[in-house]
C-alpha positions, 0 to 999 in steps of 0.5 A, spaced: 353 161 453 357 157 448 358 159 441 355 153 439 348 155 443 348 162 441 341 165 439 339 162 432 333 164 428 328 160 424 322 160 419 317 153 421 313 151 417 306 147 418 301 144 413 298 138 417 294 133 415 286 138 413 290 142 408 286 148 411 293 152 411 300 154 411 302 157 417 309 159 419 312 163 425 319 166 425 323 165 431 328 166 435 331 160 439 336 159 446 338 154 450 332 153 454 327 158 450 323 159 443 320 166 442 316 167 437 317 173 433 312 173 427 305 168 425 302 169 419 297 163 416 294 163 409 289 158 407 290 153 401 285 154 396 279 149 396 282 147 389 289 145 393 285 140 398 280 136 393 287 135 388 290 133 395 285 129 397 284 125 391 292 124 390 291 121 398 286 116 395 290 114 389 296 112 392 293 107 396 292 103 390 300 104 389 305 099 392 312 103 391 314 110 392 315 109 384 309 109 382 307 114 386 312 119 382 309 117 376 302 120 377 300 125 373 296 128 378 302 128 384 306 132 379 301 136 379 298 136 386 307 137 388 309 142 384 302 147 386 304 145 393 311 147 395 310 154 389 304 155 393 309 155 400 315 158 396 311 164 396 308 165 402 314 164 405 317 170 401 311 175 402 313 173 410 320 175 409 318 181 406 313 184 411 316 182 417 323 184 414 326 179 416 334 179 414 336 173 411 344 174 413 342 171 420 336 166 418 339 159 420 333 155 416 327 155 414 324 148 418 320 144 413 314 138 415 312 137 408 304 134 407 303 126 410 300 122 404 301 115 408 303 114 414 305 105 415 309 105 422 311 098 425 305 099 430 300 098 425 304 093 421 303 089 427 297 090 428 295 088 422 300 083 420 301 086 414 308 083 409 310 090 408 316 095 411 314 100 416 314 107 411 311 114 412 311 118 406 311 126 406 310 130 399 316 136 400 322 136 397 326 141 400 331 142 394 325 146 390 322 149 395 329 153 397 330 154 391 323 158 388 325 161 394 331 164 392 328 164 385 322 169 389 327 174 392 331 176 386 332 184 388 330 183 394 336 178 397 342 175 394 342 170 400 342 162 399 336 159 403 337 153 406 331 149 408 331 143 413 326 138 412 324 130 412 323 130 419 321 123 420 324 119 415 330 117 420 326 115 426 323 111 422 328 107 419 332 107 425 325 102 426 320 107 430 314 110 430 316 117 427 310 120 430 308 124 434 314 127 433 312 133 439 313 129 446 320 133 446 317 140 443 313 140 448 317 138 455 321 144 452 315 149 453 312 147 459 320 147 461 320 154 459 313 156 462 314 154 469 311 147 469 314 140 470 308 136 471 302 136 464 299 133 459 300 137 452 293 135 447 294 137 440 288 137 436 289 137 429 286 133 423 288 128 429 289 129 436 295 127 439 297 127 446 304 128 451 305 126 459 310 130 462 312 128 469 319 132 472 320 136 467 320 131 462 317 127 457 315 120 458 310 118 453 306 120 446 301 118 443 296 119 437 289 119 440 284 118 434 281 123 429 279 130 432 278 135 425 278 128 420 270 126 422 267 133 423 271 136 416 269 129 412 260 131 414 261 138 413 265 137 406 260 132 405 253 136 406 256 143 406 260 148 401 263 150 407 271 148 408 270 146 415 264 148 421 267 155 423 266 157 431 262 149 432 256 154 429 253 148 426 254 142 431 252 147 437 245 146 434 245 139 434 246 134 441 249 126 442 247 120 438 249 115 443 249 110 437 253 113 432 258 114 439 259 107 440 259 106 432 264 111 431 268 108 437 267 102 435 270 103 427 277 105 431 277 101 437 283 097 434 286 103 435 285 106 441 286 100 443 293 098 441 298 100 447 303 106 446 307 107 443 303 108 437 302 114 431 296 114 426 293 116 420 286 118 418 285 111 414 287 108 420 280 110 423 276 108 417 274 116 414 269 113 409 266 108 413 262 113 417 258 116 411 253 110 412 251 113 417 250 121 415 243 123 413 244 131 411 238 132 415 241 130 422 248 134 420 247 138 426 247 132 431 252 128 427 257 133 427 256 134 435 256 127 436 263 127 431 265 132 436 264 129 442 267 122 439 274 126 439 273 129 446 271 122 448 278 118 446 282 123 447 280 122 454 280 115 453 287 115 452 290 117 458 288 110 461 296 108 458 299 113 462 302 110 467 301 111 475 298 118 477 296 122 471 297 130 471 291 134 472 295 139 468 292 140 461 295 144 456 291 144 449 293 147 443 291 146 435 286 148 431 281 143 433 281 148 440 277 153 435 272 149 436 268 151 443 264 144 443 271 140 444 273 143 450 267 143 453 266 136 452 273 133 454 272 138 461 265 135 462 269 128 461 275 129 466 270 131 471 266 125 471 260 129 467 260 127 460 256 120 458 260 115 458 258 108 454 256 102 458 263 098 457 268 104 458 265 105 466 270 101 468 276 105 465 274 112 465 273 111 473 280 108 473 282 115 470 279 119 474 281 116 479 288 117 478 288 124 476 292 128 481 287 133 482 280 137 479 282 137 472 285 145 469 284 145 462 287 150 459 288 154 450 295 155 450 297 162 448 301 160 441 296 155 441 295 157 433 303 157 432 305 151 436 307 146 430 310 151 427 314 152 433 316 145 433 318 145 427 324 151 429 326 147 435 327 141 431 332 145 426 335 148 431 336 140 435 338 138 428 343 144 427 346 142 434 346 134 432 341 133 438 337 126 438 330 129 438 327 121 438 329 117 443 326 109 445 321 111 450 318 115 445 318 113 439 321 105 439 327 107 435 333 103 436 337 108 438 337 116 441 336 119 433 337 126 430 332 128 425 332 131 418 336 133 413 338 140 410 339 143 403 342 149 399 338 153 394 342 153 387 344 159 384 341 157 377 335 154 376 333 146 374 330 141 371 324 138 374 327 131 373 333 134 378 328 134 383 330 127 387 327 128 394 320 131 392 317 124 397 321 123 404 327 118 404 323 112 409 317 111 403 324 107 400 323 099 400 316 101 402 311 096 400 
């Protein structure tokens, strides 16, 4: 192996869009293999995801990524976040006993407040530039880090972070960013033809054909709606263990009403990234009533099943029987259930999708095998390892068949800590290059 191919090891470091934690691994990479070492997850205090969720709301009233900065509330809501992640990632250094003499990075996604790519400027014929704004600065987290590990370790923290600002100014999707992750992995385990489901907030998907990725693309909301009911009606963060949709059954109405609200979406051809506004969240609480929670939640469940399956009508020819399904909406036991029941032509199917579904089922190579993912938990995380170790070793992590950037793009930027502490208002980077020129 070449020198510049030698083992690495990397801390990656998911948010996602729910806020419900901040996970992480530690892992060791080559060419051709990830192995994990070490996971933890915390979870955000539920005082972190309402100040989130309220600034999310605030920011679509603003029209350039100034006015975002001057919000006291994003301020706020910033400097809380990279502490919170500052720390976390100092107790996992600690109790894994990690030496930062031979750490390469600490691989850092950050918290997607809007995302505007070029799809939905079509779409909706909006006078704007494509953006995509995460909240992160890289610059801060390395050097609280640093700061936290004083007595512990003298080591300079370096941080890669802001992922999607380049593939989008190189004019792509800059979502999903996962397709490459996942070729990688499958590659790794043996399997050359697959489908990759990621079930978070939003559930996106990746087709793998001889090894290699040829597609990826959002699917629609999977956590988004069934976390917004249980918020609503509930002092619960989320319905753990799908105890609560498990008592319910199908609405049928509220399934076509739900598909109806994002049908723009999923029926935008590929490639194409999305967003929780992009399924209009909000408008689905016209049709909740507390005392049908537990139907209303295992319809929303189903509805998540119900487009991700939808979605395979754009893969192109023979469509793989092979399903790899990770993310923490798989926690949720009804999901799974649902999709098997609807690759394998059981689930109620709305009159006017007949015609499609049946032509899915009818591409599929063989009886649908659906299978959780052994790091299903870890695996963002992981994605965020082997996008540094890509970004380290000048490798194009987005291509025009994946995301419709122009050309071939290496992803991401690194930084160093400081040896001395800084004023706040050094601090340039705390929203991802791409939210420049915005609106």
């Amino acid at each position: 192996m070449s020198e510049k191919y030698k083992s690495a090891f990397y801390i990656g470091i998911m948010t996602g869009n729910s806020m419900d934690a901040v996970d992480m691994v530690y892992a060791d990479i080559t060419v051709g293999y990830l192995h994990p070492i070490a996971f933890n997850s915390v979870p955000f205090s539920d005082e972190m995801r309402m100040l989130t969720e309220n600034l999310r709301m605030q920011i679509r009233t603003c029209v350039h990524r100034s006015e975002i900065e001057k919000l006291s509330l994003f301020q706020k809501v910033h400097q809380m976040y990279v502490e919170q992640i500052a720390q976390v990632v100092v107790d996992f250094i600690k109790r894994e006993k990690i030496d930062l003499n031979t750490l390469n990075g600490i691989c850092f996604h950050g918290k997607t407040l809007d995302h505007c790519p070029p799809s939905r400027i079509q779409k909706e014929h909006l006078s704007c530039r494509p953006y995509t704004v995460q909240m992160g600065s890289g610059q801060l987290l390395a050097d609280k880090i640093y700061q936290l590990l004083s007595g512990y370790s003298d080591e300079s923290v370096r941080v890669i972070y802001d992922f999607r600002s380049d593939d989008v100014m190189n004019g792509g999707e800059g979502a999903p960013l996962i397709p490459v992750f996942n070729a990688f992995m499958a590659k790794q385990e043996g399997c050359l033809n697959r489908i990759d489901i990621n079930a978070g907030n939003t559930s996106n998907l990746c087709v793998i054909k001889n090894g290699e990725p040829v597609g990826g693309w959002d699917l629609g909301p999977c956590n988004a709606y069934t976390d917004y009911l249980v918020r609503l009606h509930t002092d619960l963060p989320y319905d753990k263990d799908g105890k609560l949709a498990q008592k319910g059954q199908l609405n049928k109405d509220l399934l076509k009403e739900l598909f109806t609200i994002g049908q723009s979406f999923y029926e935008a051809v590929p490639p194409k990234s999305g967003d929780p506004a992009f399924y209009f969240a909000d408008k689905i609480k016209a049709f909740q009533n507390k005392h049908l929670l537990a139907d209303n939640l295992y319809t929303t469940t189903y509805t998540a099943a119900y487009v991700m399956a939808y979605g395979l009508k754009f893969i192109l020819g023979e469509i793989p029987s092979e399903f790899s399904l990770f993310g923490g909406g798989w926690n949720h036991p009804l999901l799974k259930r649902h999709l098997s029941c609807i690759l394998t032509g059981n689930g109620m199917i709305l009159p006017e999708h007949q015609t499609v579904f049946a032509d899915i089922l009818n591409r599929l190579s063989d009886t649908p095998r659906l299978k959780i993912h052994p790091h299903q938990q870890s695996m963002e995380c992981l994605l965020m390892v082997l996008m540094g170790w890509y970004y380290d070793n000048c490798l194009p992590w987005t291509t025009p068949v994946l995301t419709c950037c122009q050309t071939p793009t290496v992803c991401g930027r690194a930084v160093y800590s400081a040896k001395e502490e800084k004023p706040e208002t050094e601090y340039t980077d705390k929203l991802s290059r791409a939210s420049q020129g915005w609106k």
